[in-house]
C-alpha positions as CSV (number, residue, x, y, z in Angstrom):
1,X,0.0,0.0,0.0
2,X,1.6,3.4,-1.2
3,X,2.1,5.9,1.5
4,X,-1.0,8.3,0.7
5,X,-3.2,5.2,0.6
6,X,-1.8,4.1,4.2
7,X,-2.5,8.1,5.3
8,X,-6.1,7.7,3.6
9,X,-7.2,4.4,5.1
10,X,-6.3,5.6,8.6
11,X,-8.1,8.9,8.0
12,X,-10.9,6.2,7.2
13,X,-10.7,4.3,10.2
14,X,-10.5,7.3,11.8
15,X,-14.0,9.0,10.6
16,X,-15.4,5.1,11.2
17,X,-14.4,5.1,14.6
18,X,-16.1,8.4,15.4
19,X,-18.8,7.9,13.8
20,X,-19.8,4.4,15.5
21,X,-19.3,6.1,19.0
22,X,-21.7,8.9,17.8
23,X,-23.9,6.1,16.8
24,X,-23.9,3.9,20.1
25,X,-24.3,7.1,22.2
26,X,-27.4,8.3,20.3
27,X,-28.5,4.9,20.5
28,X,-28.2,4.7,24.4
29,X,-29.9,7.4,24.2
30,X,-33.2,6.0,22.4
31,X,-32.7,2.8,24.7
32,X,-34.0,5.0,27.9
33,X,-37.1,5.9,26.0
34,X,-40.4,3.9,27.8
35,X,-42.9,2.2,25.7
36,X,-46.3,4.3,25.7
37,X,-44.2,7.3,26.4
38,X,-42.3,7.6,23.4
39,X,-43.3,11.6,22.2
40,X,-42.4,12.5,25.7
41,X,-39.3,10.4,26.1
42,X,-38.3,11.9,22.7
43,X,-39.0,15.6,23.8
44,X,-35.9,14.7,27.2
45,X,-33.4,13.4,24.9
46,X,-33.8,15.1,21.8
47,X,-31.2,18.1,22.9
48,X,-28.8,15.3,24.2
49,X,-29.1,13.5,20.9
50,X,-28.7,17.1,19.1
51,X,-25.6,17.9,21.1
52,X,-24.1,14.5,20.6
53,X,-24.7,14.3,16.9
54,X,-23.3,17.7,16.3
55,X,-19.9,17.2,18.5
56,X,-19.5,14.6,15.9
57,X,-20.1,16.6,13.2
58,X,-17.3,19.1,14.6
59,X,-15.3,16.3,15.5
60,X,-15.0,15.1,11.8
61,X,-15.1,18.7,10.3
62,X,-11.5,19.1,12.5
63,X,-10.2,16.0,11.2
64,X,-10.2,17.5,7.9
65,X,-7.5,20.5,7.4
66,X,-4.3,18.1,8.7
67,X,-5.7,14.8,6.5
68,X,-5.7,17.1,2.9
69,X,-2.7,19.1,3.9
70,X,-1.1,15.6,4.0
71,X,-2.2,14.1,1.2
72,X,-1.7,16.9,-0.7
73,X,2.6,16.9,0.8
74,X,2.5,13.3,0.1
75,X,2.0,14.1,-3.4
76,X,3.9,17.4,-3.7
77,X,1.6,19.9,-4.0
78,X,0.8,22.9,-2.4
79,X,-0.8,23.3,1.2
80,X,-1.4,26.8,1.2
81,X,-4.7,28.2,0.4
82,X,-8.4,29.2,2.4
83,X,-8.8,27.5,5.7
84,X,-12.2,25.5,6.9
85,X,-14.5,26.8,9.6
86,X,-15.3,23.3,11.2
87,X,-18.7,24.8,13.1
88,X,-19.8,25.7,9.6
89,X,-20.4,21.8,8.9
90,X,-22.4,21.2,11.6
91,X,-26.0,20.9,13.0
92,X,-27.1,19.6,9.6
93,X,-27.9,16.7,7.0
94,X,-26.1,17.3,3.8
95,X,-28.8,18.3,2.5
96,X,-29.6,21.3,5.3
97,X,-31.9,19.6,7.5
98,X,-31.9,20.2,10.8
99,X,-30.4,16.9,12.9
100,X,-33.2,16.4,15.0
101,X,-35.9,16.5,13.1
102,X,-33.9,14.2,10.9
103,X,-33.2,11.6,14.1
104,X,-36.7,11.8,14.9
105,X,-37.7,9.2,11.9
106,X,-36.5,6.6,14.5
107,X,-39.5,7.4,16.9
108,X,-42.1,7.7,14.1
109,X,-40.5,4.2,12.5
110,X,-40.9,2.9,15.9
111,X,-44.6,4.1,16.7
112,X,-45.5,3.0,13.4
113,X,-44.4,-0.3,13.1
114,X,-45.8,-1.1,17.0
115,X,-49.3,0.5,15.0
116,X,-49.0,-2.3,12.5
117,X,-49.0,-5.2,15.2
118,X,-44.9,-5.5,15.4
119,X,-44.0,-6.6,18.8
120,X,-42.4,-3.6,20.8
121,X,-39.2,-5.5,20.7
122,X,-38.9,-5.6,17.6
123,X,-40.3,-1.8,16.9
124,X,-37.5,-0.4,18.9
125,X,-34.8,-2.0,18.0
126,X,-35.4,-1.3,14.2
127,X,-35.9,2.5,15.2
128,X,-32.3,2.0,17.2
129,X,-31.2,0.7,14.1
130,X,-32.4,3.6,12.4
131,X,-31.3,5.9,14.8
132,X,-27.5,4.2,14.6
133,X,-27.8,4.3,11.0
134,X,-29.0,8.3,10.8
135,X,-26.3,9.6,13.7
136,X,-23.4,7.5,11.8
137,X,-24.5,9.0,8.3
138,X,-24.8,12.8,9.6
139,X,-20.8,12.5,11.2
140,X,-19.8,11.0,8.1
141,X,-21.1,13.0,5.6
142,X,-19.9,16.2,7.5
143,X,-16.5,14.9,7.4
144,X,-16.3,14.4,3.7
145,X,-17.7,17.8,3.1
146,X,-15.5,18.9,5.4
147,X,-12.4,17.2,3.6
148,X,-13.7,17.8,-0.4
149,X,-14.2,21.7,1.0
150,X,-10.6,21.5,2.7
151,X,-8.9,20.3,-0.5
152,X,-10.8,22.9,-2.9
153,X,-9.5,25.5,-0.6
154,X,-5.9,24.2,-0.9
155,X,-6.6,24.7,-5.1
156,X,-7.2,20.8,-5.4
157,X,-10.2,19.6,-7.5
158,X,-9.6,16.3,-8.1
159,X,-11.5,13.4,-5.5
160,X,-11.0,10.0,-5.5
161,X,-13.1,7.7,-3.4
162,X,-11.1,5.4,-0.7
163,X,-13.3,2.5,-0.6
164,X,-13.5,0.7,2.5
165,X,-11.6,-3.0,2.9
166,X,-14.2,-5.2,2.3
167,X,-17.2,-3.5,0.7
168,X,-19.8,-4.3,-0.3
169,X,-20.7,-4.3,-4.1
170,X,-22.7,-0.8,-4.1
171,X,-19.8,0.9,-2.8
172,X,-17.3,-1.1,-5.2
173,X,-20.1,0.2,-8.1
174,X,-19.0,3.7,-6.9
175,X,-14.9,3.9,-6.9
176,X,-13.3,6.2,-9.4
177,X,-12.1,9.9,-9.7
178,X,-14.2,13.0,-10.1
179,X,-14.2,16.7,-10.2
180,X,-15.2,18.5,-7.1
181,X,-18.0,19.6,-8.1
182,X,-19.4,15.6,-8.5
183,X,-21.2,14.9,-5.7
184,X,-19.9,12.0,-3.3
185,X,-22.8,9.5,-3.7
186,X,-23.5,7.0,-1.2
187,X,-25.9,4.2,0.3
188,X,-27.0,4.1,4.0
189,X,-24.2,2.9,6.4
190,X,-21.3,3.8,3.6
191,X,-17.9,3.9,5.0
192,X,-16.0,5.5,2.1
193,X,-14.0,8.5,2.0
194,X,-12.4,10.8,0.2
195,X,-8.7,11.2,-0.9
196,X,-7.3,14.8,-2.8
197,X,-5.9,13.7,-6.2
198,X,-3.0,16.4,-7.3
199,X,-3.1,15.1,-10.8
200,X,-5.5,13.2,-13.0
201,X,-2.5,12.6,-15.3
202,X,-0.1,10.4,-12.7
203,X,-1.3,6.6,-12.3
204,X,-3.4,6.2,-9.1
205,X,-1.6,4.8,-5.7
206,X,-2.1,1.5,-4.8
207,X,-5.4,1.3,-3.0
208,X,-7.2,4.2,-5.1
209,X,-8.9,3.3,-8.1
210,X,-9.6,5.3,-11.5
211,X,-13.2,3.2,-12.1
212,X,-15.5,0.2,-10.7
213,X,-13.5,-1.6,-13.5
214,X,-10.2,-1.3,-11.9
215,X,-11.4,-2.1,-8.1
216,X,-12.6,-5.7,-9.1
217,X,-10.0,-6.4,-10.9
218,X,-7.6,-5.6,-8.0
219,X,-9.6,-8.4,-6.3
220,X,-9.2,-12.0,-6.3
221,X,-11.3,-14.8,-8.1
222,X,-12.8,-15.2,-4.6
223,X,-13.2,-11.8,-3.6
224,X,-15.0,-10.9,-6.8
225,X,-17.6,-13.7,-6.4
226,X,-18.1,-12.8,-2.6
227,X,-18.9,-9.1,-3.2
228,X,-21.0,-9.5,-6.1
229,X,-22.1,-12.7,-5.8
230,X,-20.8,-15.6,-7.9
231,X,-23.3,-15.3,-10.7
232,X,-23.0,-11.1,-10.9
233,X,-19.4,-12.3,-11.1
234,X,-18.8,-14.7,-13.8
235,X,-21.3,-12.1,-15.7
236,X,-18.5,-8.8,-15.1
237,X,-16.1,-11.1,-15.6
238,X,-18.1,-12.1,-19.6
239,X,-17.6,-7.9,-19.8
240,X,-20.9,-6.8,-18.2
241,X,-21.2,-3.7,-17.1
242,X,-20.7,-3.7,-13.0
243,X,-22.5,-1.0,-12.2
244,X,-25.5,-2.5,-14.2
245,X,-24.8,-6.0,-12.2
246,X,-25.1,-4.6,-8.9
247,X,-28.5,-2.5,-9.8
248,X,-29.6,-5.5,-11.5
249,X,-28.6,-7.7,-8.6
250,X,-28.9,-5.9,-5.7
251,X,-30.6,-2.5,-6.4
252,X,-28.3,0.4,-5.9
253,X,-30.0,3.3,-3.7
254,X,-28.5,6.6,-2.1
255,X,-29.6,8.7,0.5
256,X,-30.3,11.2,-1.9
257,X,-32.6,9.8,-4.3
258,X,-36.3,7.8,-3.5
259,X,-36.6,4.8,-2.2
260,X,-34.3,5.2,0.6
261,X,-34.7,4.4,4.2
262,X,-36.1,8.3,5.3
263,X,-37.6,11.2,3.1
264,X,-35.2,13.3,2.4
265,X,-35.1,16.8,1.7
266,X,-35.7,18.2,-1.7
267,X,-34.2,21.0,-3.1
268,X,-35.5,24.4,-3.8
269,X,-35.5,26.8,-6.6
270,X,-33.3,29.7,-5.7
271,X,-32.2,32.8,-7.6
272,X,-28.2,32.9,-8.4
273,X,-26.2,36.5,-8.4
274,X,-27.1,36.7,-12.0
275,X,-31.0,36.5,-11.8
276,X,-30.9,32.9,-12.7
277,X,-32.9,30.3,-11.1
278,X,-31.0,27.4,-9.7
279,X,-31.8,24.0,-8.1
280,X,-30.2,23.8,-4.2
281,X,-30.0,22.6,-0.5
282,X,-30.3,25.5,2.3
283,X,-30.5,25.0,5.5
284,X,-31.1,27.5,8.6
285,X,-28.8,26.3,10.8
286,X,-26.9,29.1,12.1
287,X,-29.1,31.5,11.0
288,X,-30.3,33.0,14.3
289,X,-29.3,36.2,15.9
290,X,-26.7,35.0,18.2
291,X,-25.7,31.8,15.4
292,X,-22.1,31.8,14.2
293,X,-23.6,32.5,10.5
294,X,-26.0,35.0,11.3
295,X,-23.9,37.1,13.5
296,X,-21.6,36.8,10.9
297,X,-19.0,35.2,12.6
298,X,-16.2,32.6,10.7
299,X,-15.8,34.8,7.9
300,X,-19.6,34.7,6.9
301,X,-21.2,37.8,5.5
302,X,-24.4,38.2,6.2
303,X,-27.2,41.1,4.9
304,X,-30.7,41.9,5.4
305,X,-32.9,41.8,8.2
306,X,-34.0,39.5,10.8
307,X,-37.2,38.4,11.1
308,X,-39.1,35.5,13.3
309,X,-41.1,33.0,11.0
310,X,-44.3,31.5,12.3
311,X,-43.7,29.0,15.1
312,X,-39.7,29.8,15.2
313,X,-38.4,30.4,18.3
314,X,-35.5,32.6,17.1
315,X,-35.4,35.5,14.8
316,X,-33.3,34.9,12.1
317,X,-31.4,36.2,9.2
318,X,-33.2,36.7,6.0
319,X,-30.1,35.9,4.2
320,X,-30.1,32.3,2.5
321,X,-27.2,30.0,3.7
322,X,-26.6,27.5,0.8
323,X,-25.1,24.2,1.7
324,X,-21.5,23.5,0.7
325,X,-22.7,20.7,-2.2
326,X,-25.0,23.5,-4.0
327,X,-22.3,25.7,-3.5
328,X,-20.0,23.7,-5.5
329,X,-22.6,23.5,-7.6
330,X,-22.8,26.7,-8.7
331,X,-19.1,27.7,-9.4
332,X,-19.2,24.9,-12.0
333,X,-15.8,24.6,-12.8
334,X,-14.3,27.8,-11.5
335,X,-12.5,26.5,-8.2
336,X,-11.7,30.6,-7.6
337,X,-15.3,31.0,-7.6
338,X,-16.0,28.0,-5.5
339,X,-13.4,29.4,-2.6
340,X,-15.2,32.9,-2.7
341,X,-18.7,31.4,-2.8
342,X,-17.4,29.2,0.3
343,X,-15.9,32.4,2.0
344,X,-19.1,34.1,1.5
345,X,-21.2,31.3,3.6
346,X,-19.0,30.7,6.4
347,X,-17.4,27.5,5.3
348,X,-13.9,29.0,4.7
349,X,-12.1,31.5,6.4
């Protein structure tokens, strides 16, 4: 295993690790709620699930700067360049919504299956099950934002997906290279990560790999036949297709599109610098008087007033905060653009 591999697998482990202890604490947490009282055991822990998820969240987002200023040294490029604001990634899905509303699809899993006769048993522990799976996915995906927003700050636009030892075919269906402006798509439970590429020109390091193509081929007869089954296989192994195998076979589904395990948010119609209309994620996080966006603080620059929307609690800024995935987005494939629009929102100081 080349050196930036080894430095990118440990990152891994790293981002796994955390996000597994996020996961058992929030599901301790769902453990203490009581049969019959589940709206009110909810209402006690949901700020302990809110403050545990987001620590996370921060957690991951620090990991970030020192893992692409390494890659990018173990590859000789430059480390210089914009620096993250790790709060910025936190407190939401990656798609802006709010964490516990988000968590809260455990308890209405759990009410609903005990409605349709399911033994209470067996309710909770698929809505701790759910509840693992949602806290895990939030620290994750803040951490690979977090490290694709790093590297574009350090000029890098290059991504290449470290898949996990082991994976299962869907993940195997999604290893290559892309641009940074390629979202990083994923199934529940996905334990991939990202790796900064200096150049799309130089061969790959052991462990990385350009396509699907190139990861099962790096894996043996028996390896091949385990991860995509011995028939899906024999049939990539003919020259299908292996992304078509694994839909085909096993039905490939991200937390983005529908037909996955929660609804997810959709994204809105919003009005770019230039009077045109653009599809993106925003999110309100932040956005309150005293939050770190709204008061402007890690480098965010804020405008308008502030105003308290029906059933809000807090007044907050009419200024919409775009998430960092529409943000990249939008500057197409101008990384200048992408670092100002970053600056702009807080993400990048």
């Amino acid at each position: 295993m080349s050196s930036l591999s080894r430095l990118a697998f440990e990152h891994q482990q790293k981002r796994v690790a955390l996000s597994d202890r996020v996961a058992r604490q929030a599901a301790r947490l769902w453990r203490t709620v009581q049969h019959g009282q589940i709206d009110a055991g909810w209402q006690r822990i949901a700020p302990q699930l809110e403050r545990v998820v987001t620590v996370g969240q921060l957690d991951a987002a620090k990991q970030a700067p020192g893992y692409v200023s390494a890659a990018l040294r173990d590859q000789g490029s430059p480390t210089r360049g914009a620096v993250i604001v790790p709060q910025a990634f936190t407190g939401a899905t990656l798609e802006g919504r709010e964490v516990v509303p988000e968590l809260y699809s455990a308890a209405t899993t759990t009410k609903r299956l005990i409605g349709a006769g399911v033994g209470v048993g067996a309710a909770f522990q698929a809505g701790t099950g759910l509840m693992r799976l949602l806290a895990a996915t939030m620290v994750r995906d803040a951490g690979n934002m977090a490290d694709k927003v790093a590297a574009v700050g350090k000029r890098s636009v290059l991504m290449a997906r470290m898949v996990s030892p082991g994976a299962c075919s869907r993940c195997a269906a999604l290893a290559g290279v892309g641009y940074f402006t390629e979202h990083f798509e994923r199934h529940p439970g996905c334990r991939c990560t990202t790796v900064p590429v200096a150049s799309a020109d130089d061969p790959l390091p052991d462990g990385l790999f350009a396509s699907p193509a190139d990861y099962f081929e790096s894996l043996s007869r028996a390896e091949q036949d385990r991860v995509f089954t011995k028939a899906g296989a024999e049939a990539i192994r003919q020259g299908a297709d292996e992304i078509s195998v694994v839909n085909a076979r096993r039905g490939m589904y991200r937390t983005r599109q529908p037909g996955s395990l929660v609804a997810r948010a959709q994204k809105r119609t919003l009005i770019g610098p230039d009077g045109v209309p653009f599809q993106g994620y925003t999110t309100v996080e932040g956005t309150s008087v005293r939050g770190w966006f709204g008061a402007g603080r890690g480098g965010s620059r804020t405008s308008g007033e502030f105003v308290r929307a029906a059933g809000d609690r807090y007044r907050r800024t009419s200024t919409v905060r775009l998430m960092p995935e529409t943000i990249l987005d939008l500057a197409g494939d101008d990384p200048a653009r992408a670092v100002e629009l970053l600056r702009e929102f807080g993400y990048m100081r």
